[in-house]
C-alpha positions, 0 to 999 in steps of 0.5 A, spaced: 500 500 500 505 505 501 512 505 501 515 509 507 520 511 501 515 515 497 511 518 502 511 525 503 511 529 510 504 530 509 502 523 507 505 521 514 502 526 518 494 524 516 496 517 518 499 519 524 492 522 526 488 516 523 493 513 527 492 517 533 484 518 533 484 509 533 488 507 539 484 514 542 477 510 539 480 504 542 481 506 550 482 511 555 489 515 553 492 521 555 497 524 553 503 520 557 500 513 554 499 515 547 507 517 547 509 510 551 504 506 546 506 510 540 513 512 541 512 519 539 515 525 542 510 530 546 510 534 541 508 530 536 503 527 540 500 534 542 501 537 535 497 531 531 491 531 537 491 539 535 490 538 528 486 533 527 481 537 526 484 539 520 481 532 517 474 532 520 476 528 526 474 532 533 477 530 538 476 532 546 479 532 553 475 528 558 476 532 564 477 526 570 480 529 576 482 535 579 489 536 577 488 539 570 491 534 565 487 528 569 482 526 564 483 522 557 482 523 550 476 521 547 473 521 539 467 525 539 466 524 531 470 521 525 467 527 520 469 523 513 474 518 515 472 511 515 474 509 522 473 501 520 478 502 515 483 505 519 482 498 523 483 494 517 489 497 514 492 498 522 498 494 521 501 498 514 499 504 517 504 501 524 509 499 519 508 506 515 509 510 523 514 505 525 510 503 530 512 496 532 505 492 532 501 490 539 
């Protein structure tokens, strides 16, 4: 499906969304979990959740605490992506992000 040497910056960083909006929609993450599980610097992470709206996928932080970064991320709607596609093509897209399969 791709090869990681003709994907553009910008084909990596929608699949880093799809990839982040599916381990969100698959559990409750915060931003420390989502780094551990994706090996992703902070930044990356914050950056990709920010732009995901650029894409049609909303996302929100679920307060659940009293600290103000308690709380999870969670998907409040997949605007025109097909979630059941990002499921099906997860290991490429693993393998595209260099993220070792669970």
């Amino acid at each position: 499906m791709w090869h990681p040497e003709q994907v553009s910056k910008q084909q990596i960083a929608f699949v880093r969304k799809l990839y982040l909006a599916h381990v969100i929609d698959d559990g409750k993450h915060n931003l420390l979990s989502l780094q551990k599980l994706t090996g992703m610097p902070r930044r990356t992470v914050q950056d990709a959740l920010a732009a995901c709206s650029d894409i049609g996928i909303e996302v929100a932080f679920i307060q659940d605490g009293a600290r103000n970064n308690s709380g999870y991320y969670h998907i409040q709607t997949w605007g025109p992506i097909n979630s059941a596609w990002v499921g099906t093509h997860l290991q490429q897209i693993q393998h595209l992000l260099n993220i070792p399969a669970v």
